[in-house]
N, CA, C and O of each residue as an XYZ file, in Angstrom:
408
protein
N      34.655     -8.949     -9.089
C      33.193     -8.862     -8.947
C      32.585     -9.052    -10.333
O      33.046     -8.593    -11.378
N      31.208     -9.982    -10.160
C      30.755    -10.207    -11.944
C      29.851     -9.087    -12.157
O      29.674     -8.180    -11.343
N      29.336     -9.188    -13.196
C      28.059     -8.395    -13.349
C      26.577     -8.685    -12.753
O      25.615     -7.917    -12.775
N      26.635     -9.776    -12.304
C      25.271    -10.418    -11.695
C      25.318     -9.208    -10.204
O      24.242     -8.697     -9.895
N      26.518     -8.855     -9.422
C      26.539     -8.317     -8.410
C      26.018     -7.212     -8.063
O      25.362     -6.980     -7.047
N      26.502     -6.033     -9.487
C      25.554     -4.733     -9.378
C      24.096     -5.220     -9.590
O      23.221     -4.623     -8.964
N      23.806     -6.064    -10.265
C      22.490     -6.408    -10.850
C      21.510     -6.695     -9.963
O      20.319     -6.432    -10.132
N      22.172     -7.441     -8.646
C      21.398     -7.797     -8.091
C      21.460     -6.776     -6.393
O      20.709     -6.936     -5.431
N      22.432     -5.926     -6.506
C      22.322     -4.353     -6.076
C      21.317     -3.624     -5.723
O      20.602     -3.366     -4.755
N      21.538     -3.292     -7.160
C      20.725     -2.827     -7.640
C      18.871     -3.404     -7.430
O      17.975     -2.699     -6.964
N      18.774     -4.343     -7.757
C      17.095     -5.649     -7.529
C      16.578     -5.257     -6.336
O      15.377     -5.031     -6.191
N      17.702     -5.117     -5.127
C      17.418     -4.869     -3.511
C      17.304     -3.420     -3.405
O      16.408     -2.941     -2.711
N      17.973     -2.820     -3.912
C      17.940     -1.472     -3.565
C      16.368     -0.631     -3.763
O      15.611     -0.026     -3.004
N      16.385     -1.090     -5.687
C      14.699     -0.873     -5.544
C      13.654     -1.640     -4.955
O      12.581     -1.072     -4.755
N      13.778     -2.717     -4.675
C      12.765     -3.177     -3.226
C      12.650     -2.422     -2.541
O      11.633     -1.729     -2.577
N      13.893     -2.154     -1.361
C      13.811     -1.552     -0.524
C      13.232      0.052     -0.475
O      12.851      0.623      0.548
N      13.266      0.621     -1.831
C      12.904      1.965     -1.824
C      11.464      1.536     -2.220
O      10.647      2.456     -2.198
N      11.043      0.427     -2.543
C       9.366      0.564     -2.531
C       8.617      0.341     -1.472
O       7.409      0.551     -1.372
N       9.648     -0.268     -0.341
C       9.315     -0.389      0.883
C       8.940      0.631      1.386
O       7.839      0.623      1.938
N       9.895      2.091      1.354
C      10.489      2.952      2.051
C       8.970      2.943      1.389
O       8.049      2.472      2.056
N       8.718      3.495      0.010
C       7.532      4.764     -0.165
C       6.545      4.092      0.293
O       5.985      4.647      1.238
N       6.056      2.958     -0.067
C       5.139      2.145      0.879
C       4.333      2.664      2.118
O       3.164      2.912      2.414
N       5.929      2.704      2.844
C       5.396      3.449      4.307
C       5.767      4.412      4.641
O       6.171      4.485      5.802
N       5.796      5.384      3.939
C       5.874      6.715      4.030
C       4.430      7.165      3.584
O       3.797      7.989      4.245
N       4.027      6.691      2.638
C       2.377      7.267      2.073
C       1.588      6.603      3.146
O       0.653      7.274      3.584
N       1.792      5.289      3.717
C       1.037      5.122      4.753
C       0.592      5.991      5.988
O      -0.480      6.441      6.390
N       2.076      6.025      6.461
C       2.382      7.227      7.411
C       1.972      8.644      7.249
O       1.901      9.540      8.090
N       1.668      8.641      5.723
C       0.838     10.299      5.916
C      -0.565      9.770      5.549
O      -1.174     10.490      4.757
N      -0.833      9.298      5.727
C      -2.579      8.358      5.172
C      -2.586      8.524      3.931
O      -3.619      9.126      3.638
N      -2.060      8.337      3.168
C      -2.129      8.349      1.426
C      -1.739      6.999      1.092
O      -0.773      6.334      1.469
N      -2.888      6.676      0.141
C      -2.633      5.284     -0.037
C      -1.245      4.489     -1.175
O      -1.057      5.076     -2.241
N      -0.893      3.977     -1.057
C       0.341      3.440     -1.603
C       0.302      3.084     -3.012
O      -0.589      2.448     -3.574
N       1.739      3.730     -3.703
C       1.464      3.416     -4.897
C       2.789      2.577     -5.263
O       3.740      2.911     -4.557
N       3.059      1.627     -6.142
C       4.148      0.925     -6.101
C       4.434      0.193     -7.656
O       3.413      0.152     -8.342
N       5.403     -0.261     -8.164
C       5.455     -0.687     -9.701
C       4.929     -2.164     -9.352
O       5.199     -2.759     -8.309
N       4.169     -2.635    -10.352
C       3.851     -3.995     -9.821
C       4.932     -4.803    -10.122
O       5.604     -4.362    -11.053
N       5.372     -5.979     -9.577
C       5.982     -6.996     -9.699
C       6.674     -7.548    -10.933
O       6.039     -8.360    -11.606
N       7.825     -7.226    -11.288
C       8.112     -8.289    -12.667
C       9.503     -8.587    -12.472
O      10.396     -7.748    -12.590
N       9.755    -10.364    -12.031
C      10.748    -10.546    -11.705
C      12.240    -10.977    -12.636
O      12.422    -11.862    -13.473
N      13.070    -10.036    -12.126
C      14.810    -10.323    -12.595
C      14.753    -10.849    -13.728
O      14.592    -12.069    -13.690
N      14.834    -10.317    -14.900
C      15.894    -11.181    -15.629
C      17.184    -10.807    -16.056
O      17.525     -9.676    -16.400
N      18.037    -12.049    -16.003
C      19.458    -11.977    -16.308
C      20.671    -11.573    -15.387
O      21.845    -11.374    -15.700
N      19.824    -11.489    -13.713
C      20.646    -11.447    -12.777
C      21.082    -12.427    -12.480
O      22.021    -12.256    -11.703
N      20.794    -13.954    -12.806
C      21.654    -14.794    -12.003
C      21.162    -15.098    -11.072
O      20.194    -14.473    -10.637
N      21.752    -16.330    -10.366
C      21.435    -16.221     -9.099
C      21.918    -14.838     -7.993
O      22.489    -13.810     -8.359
N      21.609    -15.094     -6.966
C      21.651    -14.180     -5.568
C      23.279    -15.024     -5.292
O      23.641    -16.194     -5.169
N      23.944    -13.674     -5.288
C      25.373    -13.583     -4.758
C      25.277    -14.236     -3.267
O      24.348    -13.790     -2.593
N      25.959    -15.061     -2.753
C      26.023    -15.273     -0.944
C      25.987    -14.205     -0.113
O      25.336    -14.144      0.930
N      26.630    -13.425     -0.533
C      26.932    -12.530      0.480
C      25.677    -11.511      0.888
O      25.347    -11.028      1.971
N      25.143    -11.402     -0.407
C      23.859    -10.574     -0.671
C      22.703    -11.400     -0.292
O      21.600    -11.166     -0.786
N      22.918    -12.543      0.724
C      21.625    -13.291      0.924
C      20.792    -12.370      2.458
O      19.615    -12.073      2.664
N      21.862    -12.187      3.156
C      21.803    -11.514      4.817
C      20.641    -10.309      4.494
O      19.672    -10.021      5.196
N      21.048     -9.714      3.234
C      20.571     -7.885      2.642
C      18.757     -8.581      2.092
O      17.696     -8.105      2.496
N      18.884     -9.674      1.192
C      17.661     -9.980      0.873
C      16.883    -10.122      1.613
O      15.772     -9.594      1.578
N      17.403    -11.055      2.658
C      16.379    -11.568      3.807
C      15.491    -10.491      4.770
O      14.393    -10.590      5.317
N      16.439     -9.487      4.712
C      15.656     -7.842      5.442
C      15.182     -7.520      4.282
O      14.041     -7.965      4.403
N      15.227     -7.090      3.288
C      13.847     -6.199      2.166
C      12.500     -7.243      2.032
O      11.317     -6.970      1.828
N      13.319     -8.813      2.273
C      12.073     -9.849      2.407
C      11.016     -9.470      3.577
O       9.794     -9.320      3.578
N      12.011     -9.381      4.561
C      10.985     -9.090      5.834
C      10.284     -7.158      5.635
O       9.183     -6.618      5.744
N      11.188     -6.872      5.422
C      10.697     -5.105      5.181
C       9.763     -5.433      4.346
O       8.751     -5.366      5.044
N       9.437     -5.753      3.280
C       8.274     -6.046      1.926
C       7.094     -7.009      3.008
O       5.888     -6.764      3.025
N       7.746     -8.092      3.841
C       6.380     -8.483      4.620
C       6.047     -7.671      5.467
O       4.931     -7.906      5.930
N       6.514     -6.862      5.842
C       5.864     -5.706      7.268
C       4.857     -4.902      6.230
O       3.801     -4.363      6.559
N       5.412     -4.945      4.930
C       4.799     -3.194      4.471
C       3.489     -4.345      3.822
O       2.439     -3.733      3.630
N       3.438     -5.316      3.597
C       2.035     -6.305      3.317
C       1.172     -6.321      4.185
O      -0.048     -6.202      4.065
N       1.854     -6.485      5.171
C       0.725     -6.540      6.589
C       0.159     -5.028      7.125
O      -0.807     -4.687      7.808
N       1.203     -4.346      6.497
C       0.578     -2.625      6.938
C      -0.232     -2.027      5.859
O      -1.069     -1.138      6.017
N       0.122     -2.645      4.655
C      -1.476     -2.206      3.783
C      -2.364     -2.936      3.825
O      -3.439     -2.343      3.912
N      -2.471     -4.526      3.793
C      -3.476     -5.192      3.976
C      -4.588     -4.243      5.718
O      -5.726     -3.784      5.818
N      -3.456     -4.384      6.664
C      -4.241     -3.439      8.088
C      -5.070     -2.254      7.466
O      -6.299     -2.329      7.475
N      -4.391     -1.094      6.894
C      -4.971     -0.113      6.209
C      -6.100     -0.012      5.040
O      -6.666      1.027      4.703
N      -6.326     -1.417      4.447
C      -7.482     -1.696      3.391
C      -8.337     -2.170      4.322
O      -9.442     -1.638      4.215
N      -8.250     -3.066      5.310
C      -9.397     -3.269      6.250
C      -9.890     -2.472      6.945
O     -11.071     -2.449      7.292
N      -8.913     -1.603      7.279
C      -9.507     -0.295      8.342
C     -10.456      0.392      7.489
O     -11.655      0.510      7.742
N      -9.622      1.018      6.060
C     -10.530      1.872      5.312
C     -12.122      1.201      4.651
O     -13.110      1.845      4.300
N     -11.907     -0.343      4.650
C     -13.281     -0.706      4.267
C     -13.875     -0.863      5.460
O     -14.767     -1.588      5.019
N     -14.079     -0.802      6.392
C     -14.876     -0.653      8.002
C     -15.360      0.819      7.899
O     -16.463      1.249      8.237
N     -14.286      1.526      7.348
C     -14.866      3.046      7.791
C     -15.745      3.070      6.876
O     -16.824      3.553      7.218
N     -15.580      2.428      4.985
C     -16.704      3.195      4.232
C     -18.054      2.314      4.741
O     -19.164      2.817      4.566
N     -17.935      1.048      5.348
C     -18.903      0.264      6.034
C     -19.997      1.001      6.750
O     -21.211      1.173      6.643
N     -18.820      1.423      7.673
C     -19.999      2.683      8.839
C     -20.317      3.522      8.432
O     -21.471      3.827      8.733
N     -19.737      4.246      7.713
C     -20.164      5.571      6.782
C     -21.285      5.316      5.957
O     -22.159      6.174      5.829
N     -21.334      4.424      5.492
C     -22.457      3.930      4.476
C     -23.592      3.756      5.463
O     -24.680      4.197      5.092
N     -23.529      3.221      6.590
C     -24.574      3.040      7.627
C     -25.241      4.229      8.080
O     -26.441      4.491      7.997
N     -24.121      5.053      8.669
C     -24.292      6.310      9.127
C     -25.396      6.664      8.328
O     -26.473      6.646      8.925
N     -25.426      7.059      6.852
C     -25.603      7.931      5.989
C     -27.365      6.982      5.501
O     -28.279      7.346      4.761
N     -27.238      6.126      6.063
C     -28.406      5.275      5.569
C     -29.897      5.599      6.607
O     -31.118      5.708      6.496
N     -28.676      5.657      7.759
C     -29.831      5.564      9.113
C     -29.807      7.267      9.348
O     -30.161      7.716     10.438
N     -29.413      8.074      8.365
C     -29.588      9.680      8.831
C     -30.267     10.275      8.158
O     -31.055     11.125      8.573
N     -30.052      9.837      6.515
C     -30.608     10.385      5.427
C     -31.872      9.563      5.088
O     -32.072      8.401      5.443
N     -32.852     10.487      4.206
C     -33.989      9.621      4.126
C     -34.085     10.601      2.297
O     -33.791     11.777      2.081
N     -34.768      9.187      0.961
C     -34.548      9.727      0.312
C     -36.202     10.607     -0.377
O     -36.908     10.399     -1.363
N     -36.247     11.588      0.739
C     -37.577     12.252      0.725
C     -37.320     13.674     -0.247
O     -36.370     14.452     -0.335
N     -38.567     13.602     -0.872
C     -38.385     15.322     -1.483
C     -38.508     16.265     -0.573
O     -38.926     16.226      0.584
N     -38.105     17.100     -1.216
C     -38.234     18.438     -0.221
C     -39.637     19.021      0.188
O     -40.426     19.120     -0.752
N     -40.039     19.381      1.285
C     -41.019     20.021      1.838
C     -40.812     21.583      1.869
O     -39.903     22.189      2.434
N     -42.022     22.182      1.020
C     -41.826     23.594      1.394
C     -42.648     24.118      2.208
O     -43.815     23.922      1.868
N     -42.517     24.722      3.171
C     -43.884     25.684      3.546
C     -43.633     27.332      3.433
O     -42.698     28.082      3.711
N     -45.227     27.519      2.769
C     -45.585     28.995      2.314
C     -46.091     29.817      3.585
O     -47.234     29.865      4.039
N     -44.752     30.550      4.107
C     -45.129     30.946      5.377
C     -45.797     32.683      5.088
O     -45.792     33.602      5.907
N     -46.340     32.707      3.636
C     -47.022     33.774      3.653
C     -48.546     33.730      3.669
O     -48.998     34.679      3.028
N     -49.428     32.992      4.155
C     -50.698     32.327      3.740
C     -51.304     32.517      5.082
O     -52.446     32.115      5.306
């Protein structure tokens, strides 16, 4: 086995665990936090054998895209209506007192 093998192990393994937290913070409604992107160096190419393993964190990483992109649209609809709500309820009037001793 070369060294490119743990290396690239290793590359999938943390994908897959950014997957995992991904949708786990989803799943409790907390929004997702993740390392941004900075790709491989000095792994080499992708071992053969390790192509079957990529192709699932590929698809796991596209599910968890489509489940935050779903969750940023949902949450901008809600501050949408909320903002509405709060427009058509509230009015930005001073306060009225009355002197109910008079």
């Amino acid at each position: 086995m070369n060294d490119r093998v743990p290396a690239w192990e290793q590359i999938l393994d943390h994908l897959d665990g950014e997957c995992a937290g991904i949708e786990l913070a989803l799943e409790a409604g907390e929004p997702p936090s993740y390392d941004p992107w900075e790709p491989p160096t000095g792994a080499g190419p992708l071992p053969a054998y390790l192509r079957t393993r990529a192709e699932q964190v590929l698809a796991r990483q596209q599910r968890a895209i489509a489940a935050v992109s779903r969750a940023a649209s949902t949450a901008a609809r809600h501050q949408q209506l909320n903002g509405r709500l709060r427009s058509g309820t509230s009015t930005a009037q001073a306060s009225v007192y009355v002197d109910v001793r008079a």
